[in-house]
N, C-alpha and C positions, 0 to 999 in steps of 0.2 A: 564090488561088494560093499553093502552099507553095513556102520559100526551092528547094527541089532543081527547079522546074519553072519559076519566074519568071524573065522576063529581066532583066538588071542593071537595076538603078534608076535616076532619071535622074539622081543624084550622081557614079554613074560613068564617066556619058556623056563625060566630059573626063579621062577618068584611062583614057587609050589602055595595051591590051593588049599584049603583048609577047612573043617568046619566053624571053627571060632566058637566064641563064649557069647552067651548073652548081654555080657556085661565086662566092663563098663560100657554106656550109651554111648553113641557116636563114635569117632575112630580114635582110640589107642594104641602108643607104640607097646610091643609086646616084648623087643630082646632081637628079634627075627623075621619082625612084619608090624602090621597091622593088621587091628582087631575092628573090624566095624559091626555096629549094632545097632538095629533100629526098630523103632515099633512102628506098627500097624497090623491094625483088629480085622480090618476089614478088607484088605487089599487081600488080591490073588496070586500073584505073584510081585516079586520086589528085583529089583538090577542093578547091581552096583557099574558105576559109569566113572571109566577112570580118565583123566585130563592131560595133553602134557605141560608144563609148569608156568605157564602163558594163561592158561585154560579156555585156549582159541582150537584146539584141537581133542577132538575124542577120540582117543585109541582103542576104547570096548566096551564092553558091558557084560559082564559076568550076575549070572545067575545068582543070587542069592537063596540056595535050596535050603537050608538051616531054617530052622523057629522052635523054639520053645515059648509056648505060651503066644504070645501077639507078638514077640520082639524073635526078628528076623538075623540072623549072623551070619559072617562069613571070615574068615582071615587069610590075606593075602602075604607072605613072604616075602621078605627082602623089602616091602617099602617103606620108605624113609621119612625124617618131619621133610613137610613141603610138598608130598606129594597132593597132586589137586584132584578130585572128586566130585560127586553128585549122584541123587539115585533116580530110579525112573519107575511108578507104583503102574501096577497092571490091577484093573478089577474093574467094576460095574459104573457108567458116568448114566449116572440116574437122580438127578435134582430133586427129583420131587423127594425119594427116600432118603436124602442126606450125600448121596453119594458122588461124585466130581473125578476120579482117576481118571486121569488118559495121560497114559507112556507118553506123549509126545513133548511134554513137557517136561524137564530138567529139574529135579527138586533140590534144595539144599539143605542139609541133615538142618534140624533141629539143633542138633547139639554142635554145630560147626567153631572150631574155636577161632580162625580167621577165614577171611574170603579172599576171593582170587577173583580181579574185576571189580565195575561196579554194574549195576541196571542199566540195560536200556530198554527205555518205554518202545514197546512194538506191539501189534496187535498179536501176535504168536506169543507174549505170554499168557493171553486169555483163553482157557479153556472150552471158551465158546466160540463161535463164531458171529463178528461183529456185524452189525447191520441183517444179520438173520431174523426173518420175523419169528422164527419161533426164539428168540431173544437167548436165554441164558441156558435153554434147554437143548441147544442145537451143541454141536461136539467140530472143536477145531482141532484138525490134522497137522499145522505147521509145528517142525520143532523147534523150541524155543531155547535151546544150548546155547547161542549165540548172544542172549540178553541176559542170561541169568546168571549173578556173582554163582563161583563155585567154593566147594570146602575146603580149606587144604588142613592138609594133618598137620598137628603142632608138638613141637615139646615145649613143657609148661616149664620145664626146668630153667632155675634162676639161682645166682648167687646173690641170698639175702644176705648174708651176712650176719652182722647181729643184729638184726629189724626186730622190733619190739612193737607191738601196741603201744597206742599213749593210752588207752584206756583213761580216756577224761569223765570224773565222774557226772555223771545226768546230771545235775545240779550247778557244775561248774562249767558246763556248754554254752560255747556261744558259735551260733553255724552262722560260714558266710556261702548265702546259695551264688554259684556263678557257673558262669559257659567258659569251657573249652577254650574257642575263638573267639569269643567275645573280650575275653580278658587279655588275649595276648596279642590280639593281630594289629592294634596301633601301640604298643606299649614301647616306646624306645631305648627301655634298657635291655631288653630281648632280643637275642640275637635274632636276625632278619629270616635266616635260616628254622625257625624252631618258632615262630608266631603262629599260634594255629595249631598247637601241638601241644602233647601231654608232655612231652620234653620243654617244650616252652613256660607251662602252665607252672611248672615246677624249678624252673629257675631261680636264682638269687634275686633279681628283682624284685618277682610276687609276692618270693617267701620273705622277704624283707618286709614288701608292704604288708601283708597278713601280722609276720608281729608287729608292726607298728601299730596294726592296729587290736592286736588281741585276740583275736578270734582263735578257738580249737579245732573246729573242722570248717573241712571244706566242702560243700554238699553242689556237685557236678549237674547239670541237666542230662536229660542223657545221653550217655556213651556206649549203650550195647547198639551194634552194625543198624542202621535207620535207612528207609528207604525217601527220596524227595518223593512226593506225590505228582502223579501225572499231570492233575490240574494246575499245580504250582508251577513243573515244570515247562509246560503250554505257555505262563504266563512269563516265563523267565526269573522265576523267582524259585527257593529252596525251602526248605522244613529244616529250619535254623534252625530249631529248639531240639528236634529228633525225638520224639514221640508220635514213632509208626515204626517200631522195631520190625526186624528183618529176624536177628540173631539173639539167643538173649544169653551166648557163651564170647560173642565175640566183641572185641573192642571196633570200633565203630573206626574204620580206616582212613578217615579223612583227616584226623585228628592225628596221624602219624607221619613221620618223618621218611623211615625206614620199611615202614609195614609189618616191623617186628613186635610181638607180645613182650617182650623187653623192654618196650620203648613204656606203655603202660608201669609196666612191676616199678620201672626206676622214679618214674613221677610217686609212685605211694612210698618209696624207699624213701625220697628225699624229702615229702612230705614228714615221716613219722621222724627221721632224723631231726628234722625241725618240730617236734610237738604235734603237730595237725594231724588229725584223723580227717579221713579220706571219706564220703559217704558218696553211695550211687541215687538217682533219682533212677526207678525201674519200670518200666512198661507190662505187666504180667496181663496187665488187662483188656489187650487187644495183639490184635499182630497186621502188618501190612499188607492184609491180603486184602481187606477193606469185606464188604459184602457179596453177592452173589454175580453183580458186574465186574469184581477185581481179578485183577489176574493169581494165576495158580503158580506159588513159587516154592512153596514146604508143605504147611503142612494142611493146608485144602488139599493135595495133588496126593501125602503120606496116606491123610486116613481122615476127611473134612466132616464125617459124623462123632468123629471123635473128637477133635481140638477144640470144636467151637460149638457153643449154646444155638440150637437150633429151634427153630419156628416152622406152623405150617406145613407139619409133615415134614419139614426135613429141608422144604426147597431153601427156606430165606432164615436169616440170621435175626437172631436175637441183638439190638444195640443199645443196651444199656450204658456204651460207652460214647455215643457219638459219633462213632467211626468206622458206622458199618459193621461190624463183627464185636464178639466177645468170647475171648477163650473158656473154655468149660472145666474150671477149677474143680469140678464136681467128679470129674475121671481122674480115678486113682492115677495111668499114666502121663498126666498133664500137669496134675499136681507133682509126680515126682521130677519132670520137668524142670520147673522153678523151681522145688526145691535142691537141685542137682545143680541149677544153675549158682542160684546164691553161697550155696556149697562152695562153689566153685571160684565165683569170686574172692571169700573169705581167705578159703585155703592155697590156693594159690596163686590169687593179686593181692591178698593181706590187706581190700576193702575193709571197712571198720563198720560198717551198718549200712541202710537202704532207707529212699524212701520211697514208698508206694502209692504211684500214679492211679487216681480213682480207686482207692482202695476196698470201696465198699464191692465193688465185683467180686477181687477174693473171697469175703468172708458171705458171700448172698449163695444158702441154697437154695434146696427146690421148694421150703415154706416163706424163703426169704433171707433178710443177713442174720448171722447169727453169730456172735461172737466165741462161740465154742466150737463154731463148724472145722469143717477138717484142715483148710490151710492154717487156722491159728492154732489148731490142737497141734498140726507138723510139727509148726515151726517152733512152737513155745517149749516142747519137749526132744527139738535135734538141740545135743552138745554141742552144734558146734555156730548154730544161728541163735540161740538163745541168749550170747554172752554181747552180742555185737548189738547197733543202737537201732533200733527199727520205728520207722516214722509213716505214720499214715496219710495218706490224704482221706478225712474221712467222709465222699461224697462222690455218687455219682448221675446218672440223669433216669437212672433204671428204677421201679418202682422200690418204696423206700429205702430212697437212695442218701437219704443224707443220716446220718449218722455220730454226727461229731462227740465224744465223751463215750461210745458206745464200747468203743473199743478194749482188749483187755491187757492187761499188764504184761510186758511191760511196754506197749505199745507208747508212743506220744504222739502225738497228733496236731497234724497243722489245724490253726485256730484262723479261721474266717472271723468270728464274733470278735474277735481282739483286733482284728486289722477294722472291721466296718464299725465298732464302738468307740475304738484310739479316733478315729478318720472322723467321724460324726460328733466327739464331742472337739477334737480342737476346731474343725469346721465353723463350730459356734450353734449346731441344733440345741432346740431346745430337750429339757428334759432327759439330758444323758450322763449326768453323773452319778446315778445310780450304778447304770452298766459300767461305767467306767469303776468304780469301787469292786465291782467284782470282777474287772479283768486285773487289775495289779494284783488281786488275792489270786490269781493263776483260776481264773474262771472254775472257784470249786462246783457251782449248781452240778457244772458239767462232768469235771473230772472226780470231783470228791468219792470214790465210791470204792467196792472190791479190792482195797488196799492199795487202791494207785499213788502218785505221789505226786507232790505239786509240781514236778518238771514235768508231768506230763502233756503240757499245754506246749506246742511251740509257737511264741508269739512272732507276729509278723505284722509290718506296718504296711509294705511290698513286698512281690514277689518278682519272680521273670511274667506269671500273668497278672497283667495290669500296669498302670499307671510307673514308673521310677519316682521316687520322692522326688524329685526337680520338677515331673510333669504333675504329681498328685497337688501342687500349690501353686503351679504356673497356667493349668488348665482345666475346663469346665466341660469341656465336651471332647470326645475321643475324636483324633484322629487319624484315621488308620487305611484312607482311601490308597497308597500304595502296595497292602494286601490285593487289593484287586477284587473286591466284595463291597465295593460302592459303601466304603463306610459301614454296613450292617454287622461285621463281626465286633467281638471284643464284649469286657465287660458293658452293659449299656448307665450302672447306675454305678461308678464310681468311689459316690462321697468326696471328690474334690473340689477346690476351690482355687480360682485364680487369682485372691490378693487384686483386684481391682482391675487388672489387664489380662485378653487372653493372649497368653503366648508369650513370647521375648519380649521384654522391656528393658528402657535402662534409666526408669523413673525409679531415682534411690530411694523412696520411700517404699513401692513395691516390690523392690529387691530385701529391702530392708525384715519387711513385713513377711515375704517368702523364708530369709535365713533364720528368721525366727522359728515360724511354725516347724522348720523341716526340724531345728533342734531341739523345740517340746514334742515335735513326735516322736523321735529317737530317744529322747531320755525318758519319754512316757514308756518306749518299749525296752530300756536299759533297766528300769528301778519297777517294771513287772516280775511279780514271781512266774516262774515257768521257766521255757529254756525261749531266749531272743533270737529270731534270725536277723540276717542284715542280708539285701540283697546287693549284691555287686554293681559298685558304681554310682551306687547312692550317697556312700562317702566321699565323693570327688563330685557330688552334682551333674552327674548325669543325664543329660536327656534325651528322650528318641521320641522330640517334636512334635509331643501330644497321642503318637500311637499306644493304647495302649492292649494290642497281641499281636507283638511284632513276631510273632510265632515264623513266619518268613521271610525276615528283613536281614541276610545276613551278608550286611554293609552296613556303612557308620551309622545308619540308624542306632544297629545294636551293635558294635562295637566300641569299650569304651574308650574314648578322648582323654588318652593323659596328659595330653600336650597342655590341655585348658582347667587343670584339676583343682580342685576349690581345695586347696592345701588347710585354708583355715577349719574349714567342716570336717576334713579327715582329721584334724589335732581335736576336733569337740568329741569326735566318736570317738577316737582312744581314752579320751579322757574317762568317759561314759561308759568304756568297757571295763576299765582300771577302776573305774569304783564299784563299778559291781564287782569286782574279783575282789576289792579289800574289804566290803563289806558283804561276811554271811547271810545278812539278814534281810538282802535283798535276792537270796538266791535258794533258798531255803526246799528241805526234802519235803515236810510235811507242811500240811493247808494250816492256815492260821484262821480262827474262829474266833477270838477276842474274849477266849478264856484265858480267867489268873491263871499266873504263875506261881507256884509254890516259893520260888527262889525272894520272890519281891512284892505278891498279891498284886500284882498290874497285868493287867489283862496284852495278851501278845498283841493286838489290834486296839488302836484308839481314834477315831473318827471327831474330827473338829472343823467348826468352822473358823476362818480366818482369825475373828478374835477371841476364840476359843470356846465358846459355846459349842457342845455335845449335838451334833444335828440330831431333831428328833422325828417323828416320825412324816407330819406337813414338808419338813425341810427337804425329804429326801423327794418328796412328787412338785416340789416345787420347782414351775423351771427355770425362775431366778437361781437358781442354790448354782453356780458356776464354778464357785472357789473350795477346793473340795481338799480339804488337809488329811494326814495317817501319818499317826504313831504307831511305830514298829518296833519289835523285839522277836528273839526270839521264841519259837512257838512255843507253846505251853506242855504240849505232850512230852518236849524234850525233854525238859528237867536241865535245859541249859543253864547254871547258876549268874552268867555273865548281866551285865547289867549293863550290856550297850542297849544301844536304841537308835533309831534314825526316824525322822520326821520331815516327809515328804507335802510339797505342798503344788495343786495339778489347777493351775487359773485361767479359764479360758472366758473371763470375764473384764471388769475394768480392774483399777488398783482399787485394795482393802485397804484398810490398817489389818497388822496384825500380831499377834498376841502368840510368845512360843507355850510350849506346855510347861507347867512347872512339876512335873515329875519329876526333872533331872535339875540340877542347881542351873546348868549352861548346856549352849548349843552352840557348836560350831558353823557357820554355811560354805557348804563345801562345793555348791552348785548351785548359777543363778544364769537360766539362760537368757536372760536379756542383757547380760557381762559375760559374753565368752571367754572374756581376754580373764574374768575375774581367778583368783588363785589362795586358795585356803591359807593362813597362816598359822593356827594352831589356837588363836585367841576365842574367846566368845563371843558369837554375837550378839550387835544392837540392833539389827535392822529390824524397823518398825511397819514395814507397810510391803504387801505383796503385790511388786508392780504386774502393771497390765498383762496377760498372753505369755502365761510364764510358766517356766516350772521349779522350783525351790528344790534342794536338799541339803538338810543339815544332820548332824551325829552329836550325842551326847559326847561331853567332855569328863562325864564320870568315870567312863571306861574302856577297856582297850580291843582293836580288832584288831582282825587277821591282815597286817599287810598298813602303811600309810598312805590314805589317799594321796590322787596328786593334786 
């Protein structure tokens, strides 16, 4: 007798049937069982399919007769965490009207909070059958239990302890974005055991080097369950980065030791014990099911007119992501989805905020994106997603798709214009200190609006897409032929520049020339208002050999090389992050406009040229103008009485002379990136001339801040 026709076993004879609750979604322990709960609008019947704890074996399939509303129940008695699961939808496989069910395929809850297994690619998880001329509209009979991770029940329970938020204010953030594996799988003070692991991730090592170098949070790629892609895996290669989630409750199992949700909680314990806040990179925007060829593993098989933005009657997907599908944030039950999930991270992995991957999906309805549409209306008014740090990507390939400043409070947002503006003017184009005067200002055109604040920008010079600062000054042309796409992926226009050689050199003038630029871009993106990222690996010189979207490199490509770490560049970034922490006035809540101050009649912004000429209006469309000085204070709206000030000077031309301001008696120089070795002593300075490809910063000696540089 097969599991669909068999009666329950005699194991279950004692694990009494039940009707269950609607809620909570997915499987909950109850005291005396589990509670499972699932939606679908349009299925005809639902099966729960229970596993034994291998999940190589199916022991049944029970009816699920309950529903209220779309969301299906059932509660089974006596089962415990661990037990493994999966449902199986019965209803109409009709393409053209949206619709895809067939039992024969194994689905895995939506809300699954681990999995049992991994994928394997087989033609039996397509719900069609392959090589059919009637292509995606033909219906395949093979069951695919045998290839698809299953759910298992969890308890979330954990001994926190006293775990605290750091709650670091917006303003005093500095995110370091990094991988999982990428960080710890050559790291040799990791133990061997634990490389490649959120337990790894969170050891004394990283958390050492993290304070060394200051950073608040740690902003992960992602970590909810990610499937490798078929074509990847054809070629022998992985989806390193993991963005093609599977799961968006469960921690991605590759990344664990144990396979326990414990192993996750204690990497954010030891985190917040150490200061750092913890942020997710999140997928809401698609799911691995890919398009109308992909195979059916949740929730195309749950309920596929529902989850996903559909086209052409129903048959084919909407891709405003790239990636074949796009979830349909627009149904209430998909929205409360995500929002259930993020919940979830908060409240029980004590995550500290998100960032969201192609963000303009969420907030695009059916006129278009809207920033008051229903995921931002959710999220902005739950108590318990409101308080936590949310970051957008604001951009994606769907009809107006880009977005950036669009967004609303208290949203911040990755800033592309500050990475291609920083990138183009130390490059040496013409005509870009303009842009560059309004990226230090925290790019207000953009953000200045609806009471946003100036951390609302997150500047970035790199990310994990594109270039590493090592390859953004070592190379001119991407490359990335070990993807396996004959070179044509990746960003194709860069902004970098290779200092004279492409690739590895050990001509010390072009090395010379490289440690330079990397340390005016970085201080260009330390003494910007906004909040800074720094991507992992850039402070130790990193490089992955001109690729830049090693999206599936995951070998030394992208794992970083501590063995070879540019120990001096790591002591320039700490340096860089230490001074923006002891100076306010580089990290400021409100946009500076270059209105007086009541405290002192000087305006919070002062624009000069090197020997102190007021740039005027020719000067700024001129594409000589290179040497591009600001006087800073505090804002004006503040009514801050203090009478510090800092005066930044940004040269991506020859040496000037030059002239400091005399608003203040003296200035200290506190930073001269052509003297990394150089070190503040407390005196005023003399220096007369702004050498070549530099970046300057000095502080009035009138008055006092928060903290002594170093």
């Amino acid at each position: 007798m097969t599991p669909q026709t068999a009666p329950p076993p005699a194991w279950l004879s004692g694990h009494a049937l039940g009707p269950g609750r609607p809620w909570p979604m997915g499987a909950s322990l109850t005291g005396d069982g589990v509670n499972f709960a699932v939606f679908s609008a349009n299925a005809e019947r639902i099966e729960l399919c229970l596993f034994t704890h291998d999940g190589r074996k199916e022991l049944c399939r029970l009816p699920i007769v309950e529903r209220e509303g779309d969301i299906w129940h059932i509660h089974v008695g006596g089962l415990t965490p661990g037990a493994v699961y999966g449902f199986r939808a019965h209803g109409p496989y009709a393409p053209e009207q949206g619709h895809r069910f067939n039992p024969h395929k194994l689905l895995l809850d939506p809300y699954a909070r681990a999995l049992e297994g991994r994928l394997k690619w087989s033609d039996a998880l397509m719900g069609y059958r392959i090589g059919s001329p009637r292509g995606d509209l033909s219906y395949d009979s093979r069951d695919s239990a045998f290839a698809v991770p299953k759910a298992v029940v969890v308890d979330p329970s954990f001994s926190w302890g006293n775990d605290q938020p750091p709650r670091i204010p917006r303003t005093d953030t500095v995110i370091y974005e990094a991988h999982v594996k990428s960080m710890t799988e050559l790291h040799p003070g990791v133990d061997r055991g634990l490389r490649g692991t959120y337990l790894g991730l969170a050891s004394d090592p990283v958390i050492e080097h993290l304070h060394r170098l200051g950073v608040t949070a740690i902003e992960l790629l992602p970590v909810h369950a990610f499937v490798d892609d078929r074509f990847l895996v054809a070629r022998g290669l992985r989806n390193h980065w993991g963005y093609n989630t599977l799961g968006f409750f469960a921690p991605e199992p590759r990344y664990m030791s144990k396979g326990a949700l414990w192993e996750f909680q204690t990497m954010v314990r030891r985190f917040h014990a150490a200061g750092i806040e913890v942020i997710l990179d999140v997928v809401y925007n698609h799911s691995a099911e890919g398009d109308e060829w992909g195979p059916t593993l949740s929730f195309r098989g749950l309920d596929n007119a529902s989850y996903y933005r559909l086209g052409d009657g129903g048959r084919h997907y909407v891709n405003d992501t790239g990636t074949g599908n796009t979830l349909n944030l627009t149904h209430p039950m998909v929205l409360r989805m995500v929002m259930d999930s993020l919940r979830y991270w908060v409240e029980e992995v004590h995550v500290d905020g998100f960032r969201f991957d192609l963000a303009t999906v969420l907030g695009r309805e059916a006129q278009g994106f809207d920033p008051n549409g229903g995921f931002f209306d959710a999220i902005r008014q739950d108590p318990v997603l409101s308080r936590v740090k949310l970051i957008a990507e604001p951009w994606d390939i769907g009809p107006g798709g880009y977005q950036l400043g669009a967004y609303p409070h208290p949203f911040h947002e990755w800033n592309d214009r500050f990475r291609d503006g920083v990138r183009r003017f130390w490059k040496g184009d013409a005509g870009l200190t303009p842009d560059l005067s309004a990226r230090i200002l925290g790019s207000a055109e953009r953000f200045d609006h609806s009471g946003r604040a100036a951390s609302s920008s997150v500047n970035f010079v790199t990310s994990h897409d594109g270039f590493t600062l090592e390859d953004l000054v070592s190379y001119t042309v991407r490359r990335n032929f070990a993807n396996g796409e004959e070179n044509r992926d990746g960003h194709h226009e860069s902004h970098s520049d290779n200092l004279g050689v492409e690739g590895p050199t050990k001509d010390p003038r072009v090395l010379a020339a490289r440690a330079l630029r990397k340390r005016n871009l970085l201080a260009t993106l330390m003494f910007s208002q906004g909040v800074p990222m720094l991507l992992a690996g850039d402070e130790i010189g990193h490089s992955q050999g001109g690729n830049n979207n090693a999206y599936a490199q995951d070998n030394e490509t992208s794992w970083l090389d501590w063995a070879r770490a540019d120990q001096a560049l790591t002591d320039f970034v700490a340096r860089l992050v230490a001074l923006r922490r002891a100076l306010p006035i580089l990290r400021q809540r409100r946009f500076l406009h270059a209105r007086k101050r009541q405290c002192d009649g000087l305006p919070d912004v002062i624009w000069h040229h090197p020997d102190g000429r007021a740039p005027q209006s020719g000067d700024w469309h001129d594409p000589a103008f290179r040497c591009l000085c600001v006087e800073l204070r505090m804002q004006a709206e503040g009514g801050d009485p203090k009478p510090d000030a800092v005066f930044a000077v940004f040269n991506t031309g020859t040496a000037a002379a030059l002239r400091l301001p005399r608003t203040v008696p003296a200035w200290e120089l506190l930073l001269d990136t052509t003297r990394p070795e150089f070190l503040p002593d407390g005196t005023a300075s003399t220096l007369r001339e702004v050498p070549a490809q530099s970046v300057l910063l000095f502080r009035s000696l009138t008055g006092t801040s928060k903290g002594d540089p170093p």
